[in-house]
N, C-alpha and C positions, 0 to 999 in steps of 0.2 A: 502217588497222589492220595489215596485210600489210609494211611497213615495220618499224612497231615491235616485230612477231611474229619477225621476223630478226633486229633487231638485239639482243634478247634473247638470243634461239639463238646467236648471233654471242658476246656475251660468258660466257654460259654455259662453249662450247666453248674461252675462254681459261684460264677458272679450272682451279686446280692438280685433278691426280685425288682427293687427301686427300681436299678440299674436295665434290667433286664425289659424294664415296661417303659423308661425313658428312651430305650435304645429301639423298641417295639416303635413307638409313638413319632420315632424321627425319623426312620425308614417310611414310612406310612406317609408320613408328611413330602417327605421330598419323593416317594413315588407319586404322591398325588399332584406335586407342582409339576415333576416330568410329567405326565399324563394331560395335563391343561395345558402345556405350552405346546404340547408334540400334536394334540387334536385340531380340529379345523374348529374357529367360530362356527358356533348354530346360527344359521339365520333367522331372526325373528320376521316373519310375514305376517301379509291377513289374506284372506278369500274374497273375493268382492264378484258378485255375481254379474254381469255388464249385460248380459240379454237370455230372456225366458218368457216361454218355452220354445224353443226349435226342435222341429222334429229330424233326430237322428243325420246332426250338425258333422261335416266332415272336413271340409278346406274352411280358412280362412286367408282372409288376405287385408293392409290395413291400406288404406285410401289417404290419401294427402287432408290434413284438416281434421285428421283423427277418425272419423267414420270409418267400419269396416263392411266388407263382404263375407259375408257367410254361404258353403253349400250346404245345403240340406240333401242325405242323400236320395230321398223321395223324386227329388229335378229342380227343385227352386233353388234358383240363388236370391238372399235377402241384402238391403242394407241395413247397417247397422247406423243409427244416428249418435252423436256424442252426447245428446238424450236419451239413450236405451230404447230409443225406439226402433223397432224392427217392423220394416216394410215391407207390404203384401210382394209375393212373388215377382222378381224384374221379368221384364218380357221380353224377347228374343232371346231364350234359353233353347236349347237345341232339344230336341224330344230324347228323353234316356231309357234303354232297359231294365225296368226296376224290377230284380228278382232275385232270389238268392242275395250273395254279398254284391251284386250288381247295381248301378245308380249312377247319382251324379258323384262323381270324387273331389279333385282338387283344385283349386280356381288363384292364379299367376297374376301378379301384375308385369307388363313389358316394364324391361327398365327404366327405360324412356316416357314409363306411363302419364306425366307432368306434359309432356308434349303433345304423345298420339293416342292419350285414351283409351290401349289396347287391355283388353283383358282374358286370361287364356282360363280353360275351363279340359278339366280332362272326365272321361265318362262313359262307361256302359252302353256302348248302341248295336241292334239291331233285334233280335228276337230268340227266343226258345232251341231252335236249330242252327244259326249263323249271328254267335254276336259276335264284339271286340270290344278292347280299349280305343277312346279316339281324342283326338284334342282338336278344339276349336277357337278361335279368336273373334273377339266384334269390342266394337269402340263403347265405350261404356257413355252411357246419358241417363238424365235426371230419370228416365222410366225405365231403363234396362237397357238392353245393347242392340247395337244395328249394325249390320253388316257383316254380318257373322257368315265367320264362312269354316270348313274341316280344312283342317291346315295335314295331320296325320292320323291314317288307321291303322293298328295293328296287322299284320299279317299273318296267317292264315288267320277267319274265322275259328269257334269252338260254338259246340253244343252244350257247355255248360256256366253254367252262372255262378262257378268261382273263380278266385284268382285274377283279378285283374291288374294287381298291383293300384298304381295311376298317380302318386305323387311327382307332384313337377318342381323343380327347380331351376332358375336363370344362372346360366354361370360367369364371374367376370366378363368373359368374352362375349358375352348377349348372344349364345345360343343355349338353349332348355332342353333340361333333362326330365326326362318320362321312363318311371318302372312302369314293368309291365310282370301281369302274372303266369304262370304255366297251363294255366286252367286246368288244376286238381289232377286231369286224369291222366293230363297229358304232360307228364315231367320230363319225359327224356327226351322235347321238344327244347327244356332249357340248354342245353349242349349241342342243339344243331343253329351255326347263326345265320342258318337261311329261315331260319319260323323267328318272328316277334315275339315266343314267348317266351318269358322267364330271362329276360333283360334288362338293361338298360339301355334307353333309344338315346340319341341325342341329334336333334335338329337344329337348322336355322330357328329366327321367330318367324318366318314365315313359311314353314315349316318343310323345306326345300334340305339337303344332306351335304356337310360341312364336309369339303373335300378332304380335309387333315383326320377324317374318322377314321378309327382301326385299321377297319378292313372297308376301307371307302373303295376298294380295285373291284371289288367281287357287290354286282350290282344287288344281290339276294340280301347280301349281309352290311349292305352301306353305313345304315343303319343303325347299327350293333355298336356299345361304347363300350359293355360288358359284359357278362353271359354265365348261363349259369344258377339260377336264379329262381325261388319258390314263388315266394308270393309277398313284393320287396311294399311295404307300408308307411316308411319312413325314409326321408332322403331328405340330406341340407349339406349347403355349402361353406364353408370356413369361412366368411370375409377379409380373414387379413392375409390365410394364406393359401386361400383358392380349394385347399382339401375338400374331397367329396365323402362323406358318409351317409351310408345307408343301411338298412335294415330289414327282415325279412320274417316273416312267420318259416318257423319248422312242422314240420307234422306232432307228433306227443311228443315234444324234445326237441332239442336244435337249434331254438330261436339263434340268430347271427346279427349281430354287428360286423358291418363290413367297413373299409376305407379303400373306396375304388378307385383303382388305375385301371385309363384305356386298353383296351385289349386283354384284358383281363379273365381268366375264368372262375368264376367263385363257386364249382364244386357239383350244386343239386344235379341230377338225384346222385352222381356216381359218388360223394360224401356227404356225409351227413353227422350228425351226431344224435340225431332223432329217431326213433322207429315210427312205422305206417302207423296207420290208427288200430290196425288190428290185433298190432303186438309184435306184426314180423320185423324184421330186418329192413329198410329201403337199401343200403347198403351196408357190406361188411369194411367201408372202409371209412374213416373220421378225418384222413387225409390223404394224399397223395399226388407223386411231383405233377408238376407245371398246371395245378390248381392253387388258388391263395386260402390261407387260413382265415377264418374271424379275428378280428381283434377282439373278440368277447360273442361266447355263444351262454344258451341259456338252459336246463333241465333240472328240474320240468318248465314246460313253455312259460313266459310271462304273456306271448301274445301279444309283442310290440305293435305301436301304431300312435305313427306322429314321432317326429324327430325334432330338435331344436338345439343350436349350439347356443349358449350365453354368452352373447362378449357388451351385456347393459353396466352403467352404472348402478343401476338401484340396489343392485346385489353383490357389491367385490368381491365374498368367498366365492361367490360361483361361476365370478369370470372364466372362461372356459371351457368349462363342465358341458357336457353332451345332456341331454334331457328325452326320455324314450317313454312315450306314455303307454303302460302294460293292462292291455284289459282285461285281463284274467285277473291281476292281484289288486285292482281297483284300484290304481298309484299310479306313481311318476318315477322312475330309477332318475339318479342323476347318476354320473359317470364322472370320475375325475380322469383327465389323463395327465400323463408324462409322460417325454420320449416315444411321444406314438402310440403309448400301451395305456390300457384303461389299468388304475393301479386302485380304485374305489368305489364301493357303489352305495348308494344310499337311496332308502325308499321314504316318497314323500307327498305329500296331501293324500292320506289315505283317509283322512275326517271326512273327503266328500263323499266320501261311499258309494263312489261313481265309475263306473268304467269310463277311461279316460279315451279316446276317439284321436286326437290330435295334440300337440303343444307347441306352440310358436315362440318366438320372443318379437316386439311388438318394438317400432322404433322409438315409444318410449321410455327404453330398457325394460318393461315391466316382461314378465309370464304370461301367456294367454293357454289358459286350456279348451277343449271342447268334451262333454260329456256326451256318451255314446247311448243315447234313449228318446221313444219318443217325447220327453218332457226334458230336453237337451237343454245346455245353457251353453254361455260362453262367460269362463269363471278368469277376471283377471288377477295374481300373484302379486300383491304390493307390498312392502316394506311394512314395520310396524315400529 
């Protein structure tokens, strides 16, 4: 081969220069048409700011008629009017541990919510020595909710005020999915599925244990849908084909994307891809059998938080696409997949110079972000 690579180069360097810069100028060209036809369309958007200020805004949820629910993680839930109006604190909000990464967290509409007015609220309760993750339910009215009652508490309490996880999700089948965190110190609690932490819960809505779970036989672990698990901040459902993904903080390194199956173990602390904060090892291993892999892990951390799959029209290149709001790098990743595998990533609305807290998509196909401060907004993603 090294013969006829020269004698190539060889007649090349006879041919006139004309020749030589028209033949330069056409390679150029047709690399540059392959390169536009092979790339994705850019989407042109705009930022549109829908409610300010909230302080350190964390679920949202959108209400029939276009109004939405906002938490705040302080313990208000607000509503949002198709005015941008944002209403004083609703009342019958259940009292929350606000400390540390502790608060109110994620706020659920029942499927059914057009019918029975139900709205779930997941949240930080008890105190200093004995708190947990908990969820609750009460019917939603023009002042706030009534009849709120604790549907589930995590189990075992912790003494510390990280790690709670707390994203909810309905799943076709109308029962909700609730991470839960490890509470920082106590990781090697995510790989026993007698403790609540560092899983995935999955309940009725009334918050009673779906006999078809895992390990629905072992009343400890009834519970338990997946296990495993740091500190999970993001979680949403496929709608067309029931898939669950979720997502988790790593320690300095690790962040994970996961696509969870029941009974599943996804690894913390005995894999990782992260080290402690102190620089050691949490483990010497990135995988091993009868744990599942990431579909996409992250180093150094982005510090996911807020998940969102697109399937709006507003947007067609991005039908699809996973959306991970990263607070550390003040963006949004989108994620292309194919075949299961995430094959793209792209970082985006970094203009807001925000840490981004949450990303939904909104039933009117639009984006909804939430920025992570006390001078929060709720930023909607429109077409341009």
């Amino acid at each position: 081969m090294r013969p006829s690579t020269t004698r190539s180069a060889t007649s090349l360097a006879r041919c006139p220069a004309w020749f030589l810069a028209k033949l330069r100028r056409s390679v150029f060209c047709c690399g540059l048409v392959l390169a536009m036809l092979s790339a994705p369309a850019l989407a042109r958007y705009e930022l549109v700011t829908v409610a300010e200020p909230l302080a350190f805004p964390w679920g949202i949820a959108f209400l029939p008629g276009g109004e939405l629910l906002v938490t705040e993680r302080s313990g208000a839930l607000r509503r949002i009017t198709v005015d941008r109006v944002i209403s004083a604190p609703l009342s019958g909000v259940p009292e929350v541990f606000v400390r540390g990464q502790g608060g109110l967290f994620d706020v659920a509409l029942h499927p059914a919510f057009a019918e029975n007015g139900l709205v779930y609220l997941s949240y930080a309760y008890g105190d200093a020595d004995a708190n947990a993750t908990r969820v609750a339910r009460g019917h939603l009215t023009a002042s706030g909710l009534e009849n709120l009652e604790v549907i589930f508490t995590v189990t075992p309490t912790k003494d510390t005020p990280q790690h709670y996880g707390g994203m909810l999700a309905f799943m076709a089948d109308g029962t909700l999915l609730l991470t839960t965190g490890d509470g920082f110190v106590y990781r090697e609690a995510a790989q026993d599925r007698a403790s609540g932490l560092g899983k995935t819960i999955r309940i009725n809505d009334d918050g009673s244990i779906p006999a078809d779970n895992p390990f629905a036989a072992d009343p400890a672990a009834a519970a338990v849908w997946t296990y495993g698990h740091r500190n999970p901040q993001g979680l949403a459902v496929d709608p067309r084909t029931g898939t669950v993904y979720q997502h988790e903080h790593g320690p300095r390194g690790g962040d994970e994307l996961n696509r969870l199956v029941p009974g599943r173990n996804y690894g913390w602390p005995a894999v990782t891809f992260g080290l402690d904060y102190t620089g050691a090892r949490v483990s010497p291993y990135s995988e091993l059998p009868g744990m599942e892999p990431p579909l996409k892990y992250w180093v150094p951390s982005i510090a996911p938080s807020g998940l969102a799959i697109y399937q709006g029209d507003a947007f067609p290149d991005w039908r699809g696409s996973l959306f991970v709001g990263a607070l550390v790098d003040r963006e949004v990743r989108r994620l292309s997949l194919a075949d299961g595998a995430v094959v793209a990533e792209e970082a985006l609305f970094a203009e807001l110079g925000e840490r981004i807290r949450n990303v939904r998509t909104g039933p009117d196909g639009f984006l909804y972000l939430l920025t992570d401060s006390a001078q929060g907004k709720v930023v909607r993603v429109e077409p341009r």
